[in-house]
C-alpha positions in Angstrom: 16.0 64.8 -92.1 14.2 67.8 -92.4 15.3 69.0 -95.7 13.8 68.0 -98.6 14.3 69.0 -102.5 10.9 69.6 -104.1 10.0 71.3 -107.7 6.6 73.1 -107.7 5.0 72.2 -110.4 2.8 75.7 -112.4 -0.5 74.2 -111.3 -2.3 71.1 -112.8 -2.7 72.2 -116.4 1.1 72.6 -116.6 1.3 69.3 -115.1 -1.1 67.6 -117.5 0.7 69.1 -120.3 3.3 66.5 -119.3 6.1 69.0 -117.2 6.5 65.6 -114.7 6.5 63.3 -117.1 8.3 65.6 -120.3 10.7 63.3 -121.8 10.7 60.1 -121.1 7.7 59.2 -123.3 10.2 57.6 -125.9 9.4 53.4 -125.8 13.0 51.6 -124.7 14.3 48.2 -125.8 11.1 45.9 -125.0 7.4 46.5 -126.4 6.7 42.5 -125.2 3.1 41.0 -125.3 1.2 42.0 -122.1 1.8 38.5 -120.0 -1.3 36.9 -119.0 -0.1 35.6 -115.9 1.7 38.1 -113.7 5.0 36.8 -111.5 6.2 39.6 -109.9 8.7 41.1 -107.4 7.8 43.9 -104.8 11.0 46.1 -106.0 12.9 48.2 -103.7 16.5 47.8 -104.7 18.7 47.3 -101.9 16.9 49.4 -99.3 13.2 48.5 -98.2 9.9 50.5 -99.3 10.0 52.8 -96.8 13.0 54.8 -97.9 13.8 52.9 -101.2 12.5 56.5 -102.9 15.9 58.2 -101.6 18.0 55.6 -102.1 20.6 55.3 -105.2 19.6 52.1 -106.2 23.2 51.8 -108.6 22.3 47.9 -108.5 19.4 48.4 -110.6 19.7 46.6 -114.1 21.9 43.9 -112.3 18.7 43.4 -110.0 16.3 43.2 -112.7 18.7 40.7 -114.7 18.5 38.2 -111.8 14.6 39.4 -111.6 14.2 38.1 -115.0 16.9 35.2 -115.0 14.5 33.5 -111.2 11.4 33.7 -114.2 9.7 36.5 -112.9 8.0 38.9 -115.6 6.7 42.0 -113.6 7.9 43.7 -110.8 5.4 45.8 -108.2 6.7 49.9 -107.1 5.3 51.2 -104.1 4.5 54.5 -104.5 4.6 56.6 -101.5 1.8 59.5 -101.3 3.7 61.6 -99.4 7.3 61.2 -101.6 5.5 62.3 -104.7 3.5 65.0 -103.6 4.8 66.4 -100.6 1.8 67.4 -97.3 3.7 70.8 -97.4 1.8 72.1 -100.5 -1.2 71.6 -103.1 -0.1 71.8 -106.1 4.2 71.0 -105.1 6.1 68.0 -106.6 9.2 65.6 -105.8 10.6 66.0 -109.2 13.4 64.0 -107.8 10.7 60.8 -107.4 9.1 61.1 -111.0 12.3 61.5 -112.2 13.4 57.8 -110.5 10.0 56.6 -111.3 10.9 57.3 -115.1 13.8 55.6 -114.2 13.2 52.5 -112.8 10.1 51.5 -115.7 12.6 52.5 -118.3 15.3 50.1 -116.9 12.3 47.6 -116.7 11.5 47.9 -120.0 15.2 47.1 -120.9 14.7 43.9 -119.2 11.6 42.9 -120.5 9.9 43.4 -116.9 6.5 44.6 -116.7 5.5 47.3 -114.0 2.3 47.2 -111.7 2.0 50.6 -109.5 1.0 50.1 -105.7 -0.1 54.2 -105.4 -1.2 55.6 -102.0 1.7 53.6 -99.5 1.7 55.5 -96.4 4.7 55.3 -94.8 7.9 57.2 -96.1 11.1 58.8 -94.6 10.4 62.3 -96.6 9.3 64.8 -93.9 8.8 65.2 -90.2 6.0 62.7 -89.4 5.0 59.1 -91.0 1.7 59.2 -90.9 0.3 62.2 -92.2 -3.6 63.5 -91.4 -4.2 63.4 -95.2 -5.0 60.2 -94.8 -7.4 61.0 -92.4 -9.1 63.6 -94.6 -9.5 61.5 -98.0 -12.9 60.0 -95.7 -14.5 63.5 -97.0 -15.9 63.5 -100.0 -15.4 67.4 -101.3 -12.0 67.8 -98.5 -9.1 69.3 -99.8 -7.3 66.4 -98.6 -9.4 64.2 -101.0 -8.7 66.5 -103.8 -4.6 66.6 -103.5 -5.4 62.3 -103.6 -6.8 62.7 -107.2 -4.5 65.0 -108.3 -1.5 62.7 -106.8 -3.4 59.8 -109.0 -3.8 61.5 -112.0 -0.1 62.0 -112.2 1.1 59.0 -111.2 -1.1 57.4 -113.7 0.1 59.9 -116.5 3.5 59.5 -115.6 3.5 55.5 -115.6 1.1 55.1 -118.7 4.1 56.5 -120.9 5.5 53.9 -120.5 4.7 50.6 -122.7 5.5 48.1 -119.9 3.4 49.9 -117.3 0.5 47.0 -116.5 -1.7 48.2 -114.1 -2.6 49.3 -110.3 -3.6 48.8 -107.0 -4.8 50.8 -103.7 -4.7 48.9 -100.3 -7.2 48.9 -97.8 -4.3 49.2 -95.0 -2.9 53.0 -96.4 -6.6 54.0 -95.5 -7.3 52.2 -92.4 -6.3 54.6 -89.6 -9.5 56.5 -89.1 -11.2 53.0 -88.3 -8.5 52.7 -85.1 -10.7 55.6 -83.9 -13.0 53.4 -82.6 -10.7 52.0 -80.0 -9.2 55.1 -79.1 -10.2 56.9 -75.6 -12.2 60.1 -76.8 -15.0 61.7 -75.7 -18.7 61.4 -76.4 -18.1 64.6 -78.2 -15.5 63.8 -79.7 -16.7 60.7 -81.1 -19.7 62.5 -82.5 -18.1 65.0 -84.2 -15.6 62.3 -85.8 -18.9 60.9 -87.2 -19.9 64.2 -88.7 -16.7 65.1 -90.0 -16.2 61.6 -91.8 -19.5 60.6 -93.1 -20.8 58.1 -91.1 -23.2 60.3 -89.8 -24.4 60.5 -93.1 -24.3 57.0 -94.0 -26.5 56.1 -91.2 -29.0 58.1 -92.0 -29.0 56.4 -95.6 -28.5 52.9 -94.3 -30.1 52.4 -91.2 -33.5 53.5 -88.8 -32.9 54.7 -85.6 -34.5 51.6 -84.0 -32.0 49.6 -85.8 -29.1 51.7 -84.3 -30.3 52.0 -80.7 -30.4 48.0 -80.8 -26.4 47.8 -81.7 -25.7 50.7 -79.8 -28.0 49.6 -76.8 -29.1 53.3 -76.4 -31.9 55.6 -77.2 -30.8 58.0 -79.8 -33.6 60.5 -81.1 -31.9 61.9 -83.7 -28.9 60.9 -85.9 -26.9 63.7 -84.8 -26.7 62.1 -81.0 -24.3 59.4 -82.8 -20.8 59.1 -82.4 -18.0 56.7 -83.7 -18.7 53.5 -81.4 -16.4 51.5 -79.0 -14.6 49.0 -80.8 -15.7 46.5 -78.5 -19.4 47.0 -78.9 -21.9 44.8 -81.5 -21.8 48.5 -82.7 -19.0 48.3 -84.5 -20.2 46.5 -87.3 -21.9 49.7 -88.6 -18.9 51.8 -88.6 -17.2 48.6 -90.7 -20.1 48.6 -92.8 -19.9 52.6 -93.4 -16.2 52.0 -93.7 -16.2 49.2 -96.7 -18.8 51.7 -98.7 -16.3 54.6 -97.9 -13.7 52.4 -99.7 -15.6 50.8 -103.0 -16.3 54.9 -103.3 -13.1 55.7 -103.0 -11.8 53.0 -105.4 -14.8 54.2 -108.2 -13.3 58.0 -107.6 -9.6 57.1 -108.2 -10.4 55.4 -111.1 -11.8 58.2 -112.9 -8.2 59.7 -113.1 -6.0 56.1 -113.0 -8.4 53.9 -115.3 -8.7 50.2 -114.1 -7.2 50.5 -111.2 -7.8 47.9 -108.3 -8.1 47.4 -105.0 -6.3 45.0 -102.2 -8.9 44.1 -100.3 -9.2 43.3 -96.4 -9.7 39.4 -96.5 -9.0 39.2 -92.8 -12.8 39.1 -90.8 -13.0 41.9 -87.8 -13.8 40.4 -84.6 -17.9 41.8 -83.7 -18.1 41.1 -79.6 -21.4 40.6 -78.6 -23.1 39.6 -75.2 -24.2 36.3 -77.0 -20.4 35.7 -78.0 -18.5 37.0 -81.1 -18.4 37.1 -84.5 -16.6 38.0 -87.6 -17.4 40.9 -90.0 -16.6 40.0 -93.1 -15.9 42.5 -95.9 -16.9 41.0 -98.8 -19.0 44.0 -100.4 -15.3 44.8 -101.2 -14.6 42.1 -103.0 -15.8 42.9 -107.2 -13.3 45.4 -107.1 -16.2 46.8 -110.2 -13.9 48.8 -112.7 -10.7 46.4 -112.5 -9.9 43.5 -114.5 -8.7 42.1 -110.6 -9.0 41.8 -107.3 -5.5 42.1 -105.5 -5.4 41.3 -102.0 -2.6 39.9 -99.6 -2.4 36.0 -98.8 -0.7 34.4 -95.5 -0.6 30.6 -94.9 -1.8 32.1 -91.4 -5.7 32.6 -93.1 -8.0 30.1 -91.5 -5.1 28.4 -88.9 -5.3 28.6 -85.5 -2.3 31.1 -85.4 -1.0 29.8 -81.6 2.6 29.4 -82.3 1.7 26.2 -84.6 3.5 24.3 -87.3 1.3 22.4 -90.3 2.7 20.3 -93.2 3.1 21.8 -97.0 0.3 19.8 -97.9 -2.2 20.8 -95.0 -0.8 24.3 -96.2 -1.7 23.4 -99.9 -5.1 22.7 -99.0 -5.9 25.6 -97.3 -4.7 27.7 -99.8 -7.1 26.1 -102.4 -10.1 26.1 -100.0 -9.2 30.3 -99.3 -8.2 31.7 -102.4 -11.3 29.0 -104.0 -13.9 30.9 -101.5 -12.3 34.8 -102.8 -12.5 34.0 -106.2 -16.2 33.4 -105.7 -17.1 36.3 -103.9 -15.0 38.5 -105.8 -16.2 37.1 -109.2 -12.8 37.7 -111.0 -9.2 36.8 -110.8 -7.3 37.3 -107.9 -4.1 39.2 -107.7 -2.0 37.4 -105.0 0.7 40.2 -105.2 1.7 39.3 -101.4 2.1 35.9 -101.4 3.3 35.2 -97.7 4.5 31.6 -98.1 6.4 32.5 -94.3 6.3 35.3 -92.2 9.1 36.1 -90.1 7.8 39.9 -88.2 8.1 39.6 -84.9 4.6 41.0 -84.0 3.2 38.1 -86.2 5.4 35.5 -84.6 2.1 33.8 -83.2 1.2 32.7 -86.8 0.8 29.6 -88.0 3.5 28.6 -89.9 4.8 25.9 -92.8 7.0 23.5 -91.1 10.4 24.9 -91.7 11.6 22.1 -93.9 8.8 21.5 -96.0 8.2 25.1 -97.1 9.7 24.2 -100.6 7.3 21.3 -100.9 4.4 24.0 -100.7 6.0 27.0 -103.2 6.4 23.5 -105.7 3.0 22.4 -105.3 1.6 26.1 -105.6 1.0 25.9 -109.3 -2.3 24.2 -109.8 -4.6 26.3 -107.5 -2.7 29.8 -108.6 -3.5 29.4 -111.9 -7.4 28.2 -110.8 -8.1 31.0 -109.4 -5.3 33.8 -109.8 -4.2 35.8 -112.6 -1.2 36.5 -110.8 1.3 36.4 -108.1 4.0 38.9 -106.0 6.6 38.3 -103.7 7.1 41.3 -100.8 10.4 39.9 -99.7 12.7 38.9 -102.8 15.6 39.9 -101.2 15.9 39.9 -97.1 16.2 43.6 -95.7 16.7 45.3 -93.2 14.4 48.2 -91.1 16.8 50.8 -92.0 15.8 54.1 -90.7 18.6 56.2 -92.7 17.5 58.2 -95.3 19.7 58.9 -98.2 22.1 56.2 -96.9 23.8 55.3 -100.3 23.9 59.6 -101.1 22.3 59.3 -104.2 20.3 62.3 -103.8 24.0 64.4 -102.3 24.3 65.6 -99.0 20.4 65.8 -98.9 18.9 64.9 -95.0 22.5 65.3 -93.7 24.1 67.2 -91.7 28.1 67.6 -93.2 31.6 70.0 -92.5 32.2 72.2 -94.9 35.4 70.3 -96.8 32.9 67.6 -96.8 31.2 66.6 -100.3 29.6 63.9 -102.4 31.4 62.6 -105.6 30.3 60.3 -107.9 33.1 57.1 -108.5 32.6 54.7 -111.1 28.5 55.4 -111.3 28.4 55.1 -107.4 27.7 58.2 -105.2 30.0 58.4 -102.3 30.3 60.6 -99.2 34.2 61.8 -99.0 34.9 63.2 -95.9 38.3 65.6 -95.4 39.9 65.5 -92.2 38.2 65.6 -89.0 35.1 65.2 -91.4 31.8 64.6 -90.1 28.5 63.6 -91.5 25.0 63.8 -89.2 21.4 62.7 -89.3 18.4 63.4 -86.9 17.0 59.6 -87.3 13.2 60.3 -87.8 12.3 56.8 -89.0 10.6 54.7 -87.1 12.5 51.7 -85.3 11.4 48.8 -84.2 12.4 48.2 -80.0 15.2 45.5 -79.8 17.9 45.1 -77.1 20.6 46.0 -79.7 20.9 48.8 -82.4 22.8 47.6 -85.7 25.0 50.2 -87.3 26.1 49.5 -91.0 28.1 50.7 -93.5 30.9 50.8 -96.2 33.9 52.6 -95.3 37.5 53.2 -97.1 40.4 55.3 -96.3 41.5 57.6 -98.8 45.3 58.0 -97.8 46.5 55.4 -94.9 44.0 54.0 -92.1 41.4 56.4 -90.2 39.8 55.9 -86.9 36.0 56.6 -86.6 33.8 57.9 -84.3 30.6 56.6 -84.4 27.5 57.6 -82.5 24.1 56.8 -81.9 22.4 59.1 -79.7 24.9 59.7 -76.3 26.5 56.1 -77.3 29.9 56.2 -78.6 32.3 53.6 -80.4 35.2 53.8 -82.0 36.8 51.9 -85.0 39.5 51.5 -87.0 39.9 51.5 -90.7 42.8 50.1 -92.6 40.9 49.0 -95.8 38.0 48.8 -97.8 34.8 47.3 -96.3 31.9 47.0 -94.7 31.9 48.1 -90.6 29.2 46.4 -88.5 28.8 47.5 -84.7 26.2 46.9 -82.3 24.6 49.4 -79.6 22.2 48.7 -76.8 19.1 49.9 -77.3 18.0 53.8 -76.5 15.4 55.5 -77.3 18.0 58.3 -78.6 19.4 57.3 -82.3 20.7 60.5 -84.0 23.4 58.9 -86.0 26.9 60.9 -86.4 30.2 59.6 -87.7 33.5 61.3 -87.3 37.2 60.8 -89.0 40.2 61.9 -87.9 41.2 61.9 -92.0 39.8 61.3 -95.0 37.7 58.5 -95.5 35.2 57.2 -98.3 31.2 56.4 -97.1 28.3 54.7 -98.6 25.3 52.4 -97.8 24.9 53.9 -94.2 22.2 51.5 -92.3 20.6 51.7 -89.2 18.6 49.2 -87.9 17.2 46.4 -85.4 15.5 43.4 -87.4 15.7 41.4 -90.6 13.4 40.3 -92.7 13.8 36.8 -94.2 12.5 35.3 -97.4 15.3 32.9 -97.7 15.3 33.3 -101.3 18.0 36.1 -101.3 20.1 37.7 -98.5 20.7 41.6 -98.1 23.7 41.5 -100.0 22.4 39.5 -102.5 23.2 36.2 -102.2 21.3 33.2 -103.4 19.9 31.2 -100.3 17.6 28.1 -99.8 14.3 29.2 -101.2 15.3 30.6 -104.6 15.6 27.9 -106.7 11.5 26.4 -105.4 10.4 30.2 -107.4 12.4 29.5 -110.3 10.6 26.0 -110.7 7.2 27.6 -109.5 7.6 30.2 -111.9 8.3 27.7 -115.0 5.7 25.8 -114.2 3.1 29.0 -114.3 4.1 28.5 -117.6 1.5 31.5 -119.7 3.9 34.1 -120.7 
């Protein structure tokens, strides 16, 4: 996955003069009032956010029908950093992504769907690594790193704002949490000094804090601010760097919304655990809270907040309560409405498995008895998971975007049947991909995908890694086979004729909303939202 199609764009005055967004400026079928009340769908197609930017996505006005038909009036786009403006150059482009972005809000439009941008997503299957050190640099205030983020807003926001059902937007605190995991990492004294330096905290100490005050937290005798360096997670000491990290982030929201007007912020509700000799604490970050410049305060809410999260089970209406009491407390310290745009009525990742959760049979009762406190004290709400899907580590899967990030023989091509981009594969065909994407560990691998011979049955090689399997293929469908899990996943498949490809998956784990499976079908949960969502009754 190595290969990538970009545009270079000529600099930023070309770009400003409209060369990403040329053409799509023209307003579609619906120029509907602005809704009052957001109800909205985190919207990745049939894919998941993490590689929904390469997929095809040829589902797209069926998906925002059923959007529209559940009562559901906006839909939220993750908008990878990375996918947009590629680490690999300045002032370079993914025309491809502005292009879908264009897309997708124009298909929106056509189904009277409003659009609010979550900009700045961190993870993304374009390019080598996941995580790159950009987001690292954005801490300095005049890095180059910092620079590329405002020119990477500025266009997303001129892009989007062409658009007459574009809303609004949102950072997250999570994108730009990574340099805080320094703190627990095993560096050096050195090493943690010059992190200080090079990030601002250094800095920020000087402005915030006497040395007196320091060398009580740190429990050491510092003469000069320059002796400082990032502290141990597990010291009373890390309640400075917190403190110099929440500034760090109402700056940064103040700076992006010089180029992407009124955008927002989700905040960290979540308190940091302070460990002190006396016994612990929590930090809270409320400073963060006002969100000053947006009409909202956007933040993440779990049944979890407040619970004892050991494996427990509480009713809908313990549940109820506790949402009230939460969202209640965040409304006053924020001052404004809140954005609920992940709602997490249940949570089903693994890693989060000790959460306190609604009983299972009376998680309808709470999404019915929602209404009252959302509209108290929220302006809005999202959903993350919709539709269930999968942690598929493919990208390009549905070969929307051709043979890009795989490896093929030459007889091999892409064709595009009925509005659907398919690999065909001649005989003894073979299409490959170096699996980059991160997946989760499980004891078994899932392999998935659609398959159909194009004269008389083929067998198929499939392999993952040094693992081998062979099937046979007499008819159009979906092949499902399971391999035991290896660190080695380089997915190839082999015919020995010519056979038809699409929606390639890899994958361990599933995420469950209940409210819609993978392939779209309507499960338990779905009809609770579409009687939530009527009774949030204000546009």
């Amino acid at each position: 996955m190595n290969i990538r199609k970009t545009v270079t764009a000529l600099g930023m005055a070309f770009l400003m003069m409209g060369a990403i967004g040329s053409g799509h400026g023209e307003k579609t079928v619906y120029a509907a009032e602005k809704p009052a009340y957001l109800k909205s769908v985190t919207y990745f197609g049939d894919e998941w956010p993490i590689n929904y930017w390469g997929s095809e996505d040829e589902n797209m006005s069926s998906n925002f029908a059923k959007i529209k038909e559940d009562g559901f009036n906006s839909i939220i786009l993750v908008i990878p950093w990375r996918e947009f403006q590629p680490e690999n150059g300045k002032e370079e482009w993914n025309q491809t992504a502005f292009d879908k972005l264009h897309k997708v809000m124009s298909c929106a439009e056509e189904h009277g769907l409003w659009v609010t941008l979550r900009i700045g997503y961190s993870w993304d299957y374009y390019g080598p690594s996941e995580l790159p050190s950009r987001f690292a640099g954005v801490t300095k205030k005049d890095s180059e790193d910092r620079a590329m983020w405002l020119r990477y807003s500025q266009a997303i926001y001129q892009a989007a704002s062409a658009h007459e059902n574009f809303h609004s937007g949102f950072i997250t605190w999570e994108d730009f949490w990574n340099y805080v995991h320094n703190m627990g990492r095993n560096y050096t004294e050195e090493e943690r000094i010059t992190l200080a330096q090079e990030c601002g905290y250094t800095e920020y100490l000087k402005a915030a804090h006497t040395l007196d005050e320091i060398n009580q937290l740190y429990e050491k005798a510092f003469t000069s601010y320059e002796e400082i360096g990032i502290p141990d997670r597990k010291s009373p000491a890390a309640a400075l760097f917190f403190e110099y990290y929440d500034q760090f982030l109402n700056e940064f929201l103040a700076e992006t919304q010089t180029v992407f007007p009124g955008i927002s912020m989700e905040v960290r509700v979540d308190g940091d655990p302070i460990y002190e000799s006396e016994g612990n604490y929590y930090y809270s970050h409320r400073v963060t809270y006002p969100c000053t410049g947006a009409e909202y305060t956007a933040l993440m809410y779990s049944v979890s907040m407040g619970q004892k999260n050991e494996y427990d089970r509480i009713s809908a209406e313990t549940a109820l309560k506790s949402t009230n009491r939460t969202l209640s407390g965040l409304y006053a310290l924020s001052g404004k409405k809140l954005y609920a745009e992940q709602l997490l009525y249940m949570d089903t990742t693994a890693e989060f498995a000790h959460n306190t959760q609604v009983l299972e049979d009376e998680v309808d009762d709470y999404i019915r008895g929602l209404a009252p406190v959302m509209q108290e004290y929220t302006m809005g709400y999202g959903l993350w998971v919709y539709r269930n899907y999968v942690n598929n580590c493919v990208y390009n899967g549905q070969f929307g975007l051709g043979f890009t990030g795989w490896g093929y023989g030459g007889n091999d091509k892409v064709l595009e049947i009925d509005g659907d981009h398919k690999a065909v594969l001649a005989k003894n065909g073979t299409v490959s991909q170096k699996l980059t994407g991160r997946l989760g560990h499980a004891e078994e691998i899932q392999v998935e995908f659609w398959a159909e011979p194009t004269a008389g049955a083929v067998s198929l090689e499939v392999s993952l890694g040094k693992q081998k399997k062979r099937v046979g293929v007499q008819k159009a469908g979906i092949i499902k086979l399971s391999f035991p899990w290896s660190g080695e996943y380089d997915l190839q498949i082999r015919t020995n004729r010519g056979v038809r490809l699409d929606d390639i998956r890899v994958y361990t784990y599933e995420q469950f909303g209940r409210i819609y499976g993978t392939h779209g079908e309507e499960q338990e949960l779905a009809d609770d939202f579409r009687i939530l969502n009527s009774q949030l009754s204000v546009n």
